[in-house]
Structures are given as structure tokens and as C-alpha cells.
N, C-alpha and C positions, 0 to 999 in steps of 0.2 A: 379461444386460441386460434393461431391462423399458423395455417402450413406454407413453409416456405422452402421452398425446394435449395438444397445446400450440395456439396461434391463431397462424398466420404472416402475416404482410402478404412478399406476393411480387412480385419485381419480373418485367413482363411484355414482351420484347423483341419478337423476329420470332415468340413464341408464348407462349402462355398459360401463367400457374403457371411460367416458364420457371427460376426459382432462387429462394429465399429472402433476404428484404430485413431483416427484423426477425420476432423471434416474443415472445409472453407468455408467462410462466412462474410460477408462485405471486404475481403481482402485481407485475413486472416486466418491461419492455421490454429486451429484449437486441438491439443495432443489429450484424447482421453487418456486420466490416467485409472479409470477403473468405471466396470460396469456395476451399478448398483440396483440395478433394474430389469428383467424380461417380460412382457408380457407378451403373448399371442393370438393375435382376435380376427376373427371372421366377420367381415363387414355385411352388414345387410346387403350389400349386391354381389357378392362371392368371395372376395377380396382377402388374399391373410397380409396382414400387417404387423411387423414385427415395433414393440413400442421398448426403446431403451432409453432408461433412464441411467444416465452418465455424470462424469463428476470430472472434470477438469479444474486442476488446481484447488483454489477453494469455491468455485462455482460448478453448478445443474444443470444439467441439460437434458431437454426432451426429444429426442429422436426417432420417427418413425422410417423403416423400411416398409414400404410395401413391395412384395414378392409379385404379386400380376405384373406391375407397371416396372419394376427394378426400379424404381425410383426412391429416394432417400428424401427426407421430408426434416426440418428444426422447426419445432412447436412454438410460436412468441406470442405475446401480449399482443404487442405493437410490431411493425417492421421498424427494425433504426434507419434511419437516414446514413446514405453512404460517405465516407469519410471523403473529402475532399483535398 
């Protein structure tokens, strides 16, 4: 799987960054409509990673937040080709 760094808008409850609400993807807004996933993992170099696994419409999506870097991360196969 390859990380591809994506722009999330997150929804923020009793904490910050607390789950992902929607992210952009090659020119596209994908609206989660439910988290079906948390996992949280300390990477061999320190690092916690929050891993959510998500469900828009009738599609899955793999999302990592890493917490050191604040950076958001969609997990693919492949990258697609951007839409022209």
C-alpha cells in the first residue's frame, strides 16, 4: 500500500483532530459517512498513527493521521492518474 498524503477537514468533539469528516482526493470531496474503524499504533521510530477505516457511500477507505507530523495520509493500491 502507498501513503498518499490527502487534505481532511475533521470533525473536533471533546478533542482535537478527534476523526475525519470529509477529505480531498485528485479534485474531489469524499463526505465520510461513518467511521467503521480506529486503530492506534506506535511506530517503530516513535510516531502514533491514528489508522481509520471509513465508509463513504458504498465505498472504504483507509486513512492514517499521524499525530507527530499532523499530517493525514489515504492508503491505495496504486495512485490514479489525475483527472484531466
Amino acid at each position: 500500500m502507498i501513503k498518499v498524503p490527502v487534505d481532511v477537514r475533521e470533525y473536533s468533539g471533546y478533542r482535537a483532530d478527534e476523526r475525519p469528516a470529509s477529505f480531498h482526493y485528485l479534485g474531489t470531496v469524499y463526505v465520510i459517512t461513518s467511521v467503521i474503524g480506529l486503530v492506534r499504533e506506535l511506530t517503530s521510530d516513535g510516531r502514533l498513527v491514528n489508522r481509520f477505516d471509513v465508509q463513504v457511500g458504498d465505498d472504504h477507505f483507509t486513512l492514517l493521521h499521524d499525530e507527530t507530523e499532523g499530517q493525514w495520509y489515504l492508503l491505495v493500491e496504486k495512485p490514479l492518474a489525475k483527472k484531466v
